[in-house]
C-alpha positions as CSV (number, residue, x, y, z in Angstrom):
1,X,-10.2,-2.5,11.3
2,X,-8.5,-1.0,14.8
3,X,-7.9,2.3,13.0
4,X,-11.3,4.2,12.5
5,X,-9.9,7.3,11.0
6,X,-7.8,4.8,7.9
7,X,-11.5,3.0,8.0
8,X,-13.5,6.6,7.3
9,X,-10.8,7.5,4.4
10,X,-10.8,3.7,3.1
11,X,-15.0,3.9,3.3
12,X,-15.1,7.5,1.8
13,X,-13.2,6.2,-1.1
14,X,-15.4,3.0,-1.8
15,X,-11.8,0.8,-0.6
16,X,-13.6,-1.2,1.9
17,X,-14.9,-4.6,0.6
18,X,-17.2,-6.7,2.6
19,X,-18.8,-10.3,2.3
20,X,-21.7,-12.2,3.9
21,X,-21.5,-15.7,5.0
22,X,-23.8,-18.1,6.3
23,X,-23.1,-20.7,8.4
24,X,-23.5,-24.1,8.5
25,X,-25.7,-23.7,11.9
26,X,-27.4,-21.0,10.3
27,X,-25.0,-17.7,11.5
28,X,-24.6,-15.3,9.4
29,X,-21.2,-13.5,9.4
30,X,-20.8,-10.3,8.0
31,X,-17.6,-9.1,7.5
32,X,-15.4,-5.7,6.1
33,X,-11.7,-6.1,5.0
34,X,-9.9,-3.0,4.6
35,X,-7.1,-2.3,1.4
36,X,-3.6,-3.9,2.4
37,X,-0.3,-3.6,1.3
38,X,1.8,-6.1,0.1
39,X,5.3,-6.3,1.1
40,X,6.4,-9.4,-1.6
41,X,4.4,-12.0,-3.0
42,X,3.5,-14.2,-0.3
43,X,0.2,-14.7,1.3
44,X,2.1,-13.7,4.0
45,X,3.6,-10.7,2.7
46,X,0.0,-8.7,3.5
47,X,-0.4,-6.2,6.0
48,X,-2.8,-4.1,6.8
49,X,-2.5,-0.3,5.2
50,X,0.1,2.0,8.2
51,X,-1.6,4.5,9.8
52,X,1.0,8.1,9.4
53,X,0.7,8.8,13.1
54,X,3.2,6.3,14.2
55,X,5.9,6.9,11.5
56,X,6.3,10.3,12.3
57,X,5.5,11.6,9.4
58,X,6.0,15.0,9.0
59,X,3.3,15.4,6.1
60,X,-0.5,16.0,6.7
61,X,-2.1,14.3,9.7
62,X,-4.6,11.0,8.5
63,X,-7.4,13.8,9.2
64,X,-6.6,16.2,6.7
65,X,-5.7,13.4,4.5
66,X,-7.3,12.7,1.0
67,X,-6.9,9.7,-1.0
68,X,-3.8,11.3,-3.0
69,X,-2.0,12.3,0.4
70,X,-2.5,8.7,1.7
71,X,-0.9,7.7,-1.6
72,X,2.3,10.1,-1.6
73,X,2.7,8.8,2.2
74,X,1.9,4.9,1.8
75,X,5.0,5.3,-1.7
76,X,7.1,7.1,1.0
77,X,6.3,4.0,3.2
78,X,7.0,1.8,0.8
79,X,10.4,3.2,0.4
80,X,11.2,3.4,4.0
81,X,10.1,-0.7,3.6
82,X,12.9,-1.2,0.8
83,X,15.5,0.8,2.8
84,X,14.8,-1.5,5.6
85,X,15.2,-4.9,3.3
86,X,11.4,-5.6,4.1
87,X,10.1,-4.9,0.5
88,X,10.2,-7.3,-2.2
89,X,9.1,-7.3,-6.1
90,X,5.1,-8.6,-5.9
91,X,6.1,-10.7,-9.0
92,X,9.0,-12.2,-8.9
93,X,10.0,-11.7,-5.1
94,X,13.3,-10.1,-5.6
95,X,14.3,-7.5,-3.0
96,X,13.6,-4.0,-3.9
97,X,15.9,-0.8,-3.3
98,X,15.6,2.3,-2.8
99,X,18.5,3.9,-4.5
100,X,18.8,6.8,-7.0
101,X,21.2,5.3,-8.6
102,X,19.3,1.8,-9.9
103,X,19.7,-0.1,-13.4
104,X,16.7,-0.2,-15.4
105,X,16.3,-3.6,-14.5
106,X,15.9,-3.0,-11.0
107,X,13.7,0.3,-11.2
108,X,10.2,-0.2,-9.2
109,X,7.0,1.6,-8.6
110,X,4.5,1.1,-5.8
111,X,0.8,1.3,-7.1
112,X,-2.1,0.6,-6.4
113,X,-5.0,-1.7,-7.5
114,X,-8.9,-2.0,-6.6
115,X,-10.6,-4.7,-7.9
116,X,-11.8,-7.6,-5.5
117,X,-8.8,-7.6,-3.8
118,X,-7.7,-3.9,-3.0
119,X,-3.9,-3.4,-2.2
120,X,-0.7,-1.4,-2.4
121,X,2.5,-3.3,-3.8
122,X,5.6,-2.6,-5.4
123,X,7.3,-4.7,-8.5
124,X,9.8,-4.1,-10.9
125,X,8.7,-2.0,-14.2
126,X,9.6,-5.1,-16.2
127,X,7.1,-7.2,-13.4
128,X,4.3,-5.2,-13.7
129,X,2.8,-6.5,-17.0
130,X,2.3,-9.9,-15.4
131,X,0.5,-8.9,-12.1
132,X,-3.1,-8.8,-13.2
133,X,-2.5,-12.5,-13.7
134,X,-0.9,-13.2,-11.1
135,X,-3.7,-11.4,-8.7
136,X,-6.4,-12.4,-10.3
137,X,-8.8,-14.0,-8.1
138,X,-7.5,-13.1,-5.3
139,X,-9.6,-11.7,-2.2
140,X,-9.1,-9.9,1.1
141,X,-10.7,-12.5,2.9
142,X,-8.3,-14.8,1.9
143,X,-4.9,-13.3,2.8
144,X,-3.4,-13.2,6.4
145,X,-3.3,-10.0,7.8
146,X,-1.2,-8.5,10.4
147,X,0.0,-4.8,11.8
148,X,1.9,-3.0,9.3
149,X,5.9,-2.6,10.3
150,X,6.7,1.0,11.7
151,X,9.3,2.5,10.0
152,X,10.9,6.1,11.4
153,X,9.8,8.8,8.4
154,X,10.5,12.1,10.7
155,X,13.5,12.2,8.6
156,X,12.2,12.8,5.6
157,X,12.0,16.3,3.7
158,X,8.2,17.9,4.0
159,X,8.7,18.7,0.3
160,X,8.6,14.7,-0.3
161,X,5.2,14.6,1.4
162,X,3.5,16.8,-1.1
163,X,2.6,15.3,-5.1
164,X,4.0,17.8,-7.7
165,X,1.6,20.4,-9.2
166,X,1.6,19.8,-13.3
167,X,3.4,23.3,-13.0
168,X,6.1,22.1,-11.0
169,X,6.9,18.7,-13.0
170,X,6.9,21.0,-16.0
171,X,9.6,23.2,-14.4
172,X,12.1,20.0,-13.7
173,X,11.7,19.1,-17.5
């Protein structure tokens, strides 16, 4: 992993997974693997997980980061990623949108999950029933990975970067 301050957070939060292989020859490899995201449902479609600095985002820096502000940035990501035509259903490989306005239908969420293979992805609400099947048995070591896109988030309202107190979602009610 190039990015040693996503590494500490990911290794903080038990995220990292590892393996050991040995070689035909008798080398034995050890290796670490990082959570991704997952822009559709391709092998292809992994990334490794965007590091704030680049994007601009006018949140909290990585270093004062906790798990839940990595989350609120990586869903603000992931919505930059739909704006952009870049993010597509993990199930069924529609493209996702990122519009107030959607029909139930086409309403998403971005989650994430940690079991051997740990990832961000987005999929329809109607989608996300059938994922666990679809992901089962999947590892890190198997996917591709590549640099995450940058997308420009120096737009975006500092109210968007901060999760809701319970207070506050009771207020909106």
């Amino acid at each position: 992993m190039s990015d040693q301050r996503l590494h500490a957070l990911f290794q903080a939060e038990g995220l990292l997974r590892a393996r050991i292989v040995a070689e035909p020859d008798g080398r034995v490899v050890e290796e670490e693997r990082s959570p991704l995201v997952l822009l559709g449902p391709d092998d292809d479609d992994a990334y490794l997980a965007p590091n704030p600095a680049p994007t601009d985002y006018p949140g909290k820096p990585l270093t004062q980061m906790t798990l839940d502000d990595y989350h609120v940035f990586l869903y603000r990501w992931l919505e930059a990623a739909a704006r952009a035509g870049d993010l597509r259903c993990v199930y069924c490989g529609i493209a996702l949108r990122d519009d107030s306005d959607l029909a139930d239908e086409e309403t998403w969420d971005a989650f994430l999950i940690e079991k051997e293979l740990v990832a961000w992805m987005a999929a329809h609400f109607d989608c996300k029933r059938w994922i666990a099947k679809k992901l089962k048995g999947m590892h890190p070591f198997e996917l591709p990975t590549r640099e995450p896109p940058v997308y420009d988030l120096s737009t975006l309202d500092p109210a968007l970067t901060e999760r809701p107190t319970y207070a506050e979602e009771e207020d909106v009610d």
